[in-house]
C-alpha positions in Angstrom: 28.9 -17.0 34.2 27.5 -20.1 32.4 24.4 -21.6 32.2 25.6 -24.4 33.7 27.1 -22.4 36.5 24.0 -20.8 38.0 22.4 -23.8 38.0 24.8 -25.5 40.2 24.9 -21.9 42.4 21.2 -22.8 42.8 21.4 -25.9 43.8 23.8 -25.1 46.2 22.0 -22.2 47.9 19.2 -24.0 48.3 20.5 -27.3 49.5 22.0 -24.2 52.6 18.3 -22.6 52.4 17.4 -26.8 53.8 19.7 -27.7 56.1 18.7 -24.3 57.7 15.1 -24.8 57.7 15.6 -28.8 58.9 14.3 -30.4 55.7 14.0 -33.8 55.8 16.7 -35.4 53.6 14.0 -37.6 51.2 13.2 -34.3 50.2 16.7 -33.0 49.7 17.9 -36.5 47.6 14.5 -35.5 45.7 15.8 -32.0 45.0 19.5 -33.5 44.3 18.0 -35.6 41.9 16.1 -33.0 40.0 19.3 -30.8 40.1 21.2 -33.0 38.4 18.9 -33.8 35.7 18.4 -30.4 35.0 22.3 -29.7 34.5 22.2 -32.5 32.2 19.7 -30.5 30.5 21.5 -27.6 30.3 24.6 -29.1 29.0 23.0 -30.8 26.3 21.2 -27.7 24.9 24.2 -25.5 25.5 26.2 -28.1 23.1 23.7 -28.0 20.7 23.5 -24.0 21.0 27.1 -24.4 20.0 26.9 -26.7 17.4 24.2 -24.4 15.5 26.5 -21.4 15.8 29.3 -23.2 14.6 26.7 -24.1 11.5 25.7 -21.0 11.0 28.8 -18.6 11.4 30.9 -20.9 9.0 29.7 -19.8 5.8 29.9 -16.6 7.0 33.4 -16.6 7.8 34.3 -18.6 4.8 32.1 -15.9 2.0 34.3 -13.4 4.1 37.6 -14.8 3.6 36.5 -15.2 -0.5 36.4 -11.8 -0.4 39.4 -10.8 1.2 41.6 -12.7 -0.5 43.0 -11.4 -4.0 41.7 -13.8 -6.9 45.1 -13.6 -9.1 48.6 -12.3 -7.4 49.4 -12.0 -10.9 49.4 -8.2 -12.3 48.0 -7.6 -16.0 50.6 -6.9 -18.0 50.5 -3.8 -20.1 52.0 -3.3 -24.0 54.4 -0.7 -23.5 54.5 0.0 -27.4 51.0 1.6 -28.5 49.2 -0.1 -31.0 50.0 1.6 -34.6 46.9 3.2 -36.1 45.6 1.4 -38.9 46.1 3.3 -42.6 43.5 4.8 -44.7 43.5 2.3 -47.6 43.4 -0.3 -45.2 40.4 0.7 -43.6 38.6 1.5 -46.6 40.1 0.6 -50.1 39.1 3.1 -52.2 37.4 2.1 -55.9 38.7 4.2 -58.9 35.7 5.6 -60.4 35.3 5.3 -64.6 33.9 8.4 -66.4 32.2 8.0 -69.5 32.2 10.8 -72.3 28.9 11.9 -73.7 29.1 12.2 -77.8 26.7 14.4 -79.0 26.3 14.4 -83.3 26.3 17.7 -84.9 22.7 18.8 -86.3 20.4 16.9 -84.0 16.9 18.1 -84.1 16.2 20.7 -81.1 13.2 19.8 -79.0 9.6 20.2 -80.6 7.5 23.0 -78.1 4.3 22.1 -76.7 1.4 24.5 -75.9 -0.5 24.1 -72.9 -4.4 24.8 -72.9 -5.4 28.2 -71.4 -6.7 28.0 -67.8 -10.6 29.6 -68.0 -10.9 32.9 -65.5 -13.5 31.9 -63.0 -12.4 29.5 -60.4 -13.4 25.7 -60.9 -16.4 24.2 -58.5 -15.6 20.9 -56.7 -18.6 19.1 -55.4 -17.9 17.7 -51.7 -20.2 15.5 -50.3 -21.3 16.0 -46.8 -23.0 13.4 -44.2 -26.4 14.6 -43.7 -26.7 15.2 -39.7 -29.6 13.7 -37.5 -32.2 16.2 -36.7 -31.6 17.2 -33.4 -34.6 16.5 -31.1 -35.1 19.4 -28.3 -35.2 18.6 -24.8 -38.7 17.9 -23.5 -40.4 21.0 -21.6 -40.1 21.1 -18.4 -43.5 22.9 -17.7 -45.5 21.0 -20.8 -48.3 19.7 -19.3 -48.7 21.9 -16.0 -52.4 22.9 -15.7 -53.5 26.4 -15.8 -52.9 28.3 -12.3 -53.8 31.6 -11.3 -52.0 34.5 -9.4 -54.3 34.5 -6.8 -58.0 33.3 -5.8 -61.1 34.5 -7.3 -62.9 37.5 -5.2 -59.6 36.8 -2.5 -61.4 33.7 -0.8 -59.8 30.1 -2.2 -62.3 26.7 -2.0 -61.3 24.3 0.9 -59.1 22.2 -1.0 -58.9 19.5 1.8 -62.2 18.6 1.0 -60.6 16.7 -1.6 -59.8 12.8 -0.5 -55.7 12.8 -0.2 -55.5 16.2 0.3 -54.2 17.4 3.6 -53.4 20.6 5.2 -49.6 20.5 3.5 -50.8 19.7 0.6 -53.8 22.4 0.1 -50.9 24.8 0.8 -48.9 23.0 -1.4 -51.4 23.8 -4.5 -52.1 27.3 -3.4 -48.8 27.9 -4.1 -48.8 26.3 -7.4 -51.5 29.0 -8.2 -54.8 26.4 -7.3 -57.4 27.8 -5.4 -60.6 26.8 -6.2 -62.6 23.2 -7.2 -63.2 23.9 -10.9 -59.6 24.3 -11.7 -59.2 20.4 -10.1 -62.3 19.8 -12.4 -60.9 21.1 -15.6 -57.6 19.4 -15.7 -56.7 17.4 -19.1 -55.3 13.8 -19.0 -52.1 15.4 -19.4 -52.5 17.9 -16.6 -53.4 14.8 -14.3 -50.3 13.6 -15.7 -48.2 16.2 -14.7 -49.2 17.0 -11.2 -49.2 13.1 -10.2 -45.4 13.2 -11.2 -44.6 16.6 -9.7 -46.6 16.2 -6.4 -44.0 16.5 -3.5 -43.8 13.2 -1.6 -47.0 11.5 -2.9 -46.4 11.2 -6.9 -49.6 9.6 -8.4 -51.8 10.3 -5.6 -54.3 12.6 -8.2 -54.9 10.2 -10.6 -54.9 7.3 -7.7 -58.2 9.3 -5.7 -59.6 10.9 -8.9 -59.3 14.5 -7.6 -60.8 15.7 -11.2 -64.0 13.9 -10.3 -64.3 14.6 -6.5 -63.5 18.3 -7.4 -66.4 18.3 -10.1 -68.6 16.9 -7.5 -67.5 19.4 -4.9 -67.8 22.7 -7.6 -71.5 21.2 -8.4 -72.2 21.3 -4.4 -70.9 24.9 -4.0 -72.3 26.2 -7.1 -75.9 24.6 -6.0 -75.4 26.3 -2.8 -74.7 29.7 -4.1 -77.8 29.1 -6.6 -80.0 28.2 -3.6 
């Protein structure tokens, strides 16, 4: 069934579907109207589906019948007598070669001898030059530097290191287990000890040389050493 078919079934079923239900007959013309304008519709773009078909499956059928269709009816024909191989001279003429005689006179001198020097007995020295290498510079020490620590504190009773400005509980536990117990060691660091604690101090690097823990823990030893004195 067509397009153009079901539109007209359409129409018809529902011009029934309105005389049934009593429409009034502007309404019907209206509906007529529309019908018709949309089966002029559909015939126009059916058309032009065909046309673009058309377009498009003629090339197809015409490439198709190019190849079906045998380009030459004719045969090729084939020499029945073979082809006679071509002679050896003819392929490659062959030059005579001339041989000339060597005439030697009777009484020619005989070659003179020559004597070669005597090789010495010890093996000859070659000098071979060699690039000087670059000294080879070792790897900075890891534990240069680090202050003097000891294995445990003095008479087993370690200073209050959180007396110290910046030093807190994790931090006082921190040095003990480095091996620093009491306020002279603090005291008695080198600039180069500072050095090396500020840049190996978990989580606050610099923080020994930034509150001066060598001079708060000389201040601190001179307290406790007054105290024992008094």
């Amino acid at each position: 069934m067509s397009i153009s078919e079901c539109v007209d079934r359409a129409a018809e079923q529902l011009s029934q579907t309105a005389r049934m239900a009593d429409v009034p007959e502007p309404i019907v013309e209206a509906a007529r109207d529309v019908h018709e304008e949309v089966l002029a519709l559909t015939k126009s773009a059916s058309a032009k589906m065909e046309e673009s078909l058309s377009a498009v499956a003629a090339p197809i059928e015409k490439a198709l019948d190019a190849e079906i269709t045998p380009t030459s009816k004719t045969p090729p024909q084939v020499s029945e007598k073979p082809a006679q191989a071509a002679s050896l001279e003819e392929l490659a003429p062959v030059t005579p070669v001339r041989t000339t005689k060597i005439y030697k006179p009777k009484g020619s001198p005989k070659a003179a001898s020559v004597t070669l020097p005597e090789m010495p007995d010890h093996p000859v020295q070659t000098s071979v030059q060699t690039t000087a290498q670059p000294p080879v510079q070792a790897e900075p020490d890891a534990m240069e530097g680090r202050p003097k620590v000891l294995k445990k504190p003095r008479a087993d009773k370690a200073d209050d290191l959180k007396l110290i400005k910046g030093v807190g509980p994790k931090l006082a536990k921190w040095l003990n287990t480095m091996g620093v117990f009491h306020f002279d060691q603090v005291a008695g660091w080198t600039a180069k000890e500072v050095a090396w604690m500020d840049e190996n101090l978990e989580g606050v690097k610099g923080r020994v040389s930034r509150d001066d823990w060598v001079a708060q823990a000389r201040a601190l030893a001179t307290l406790e050493k007054d105290a024992q004195a008094g």
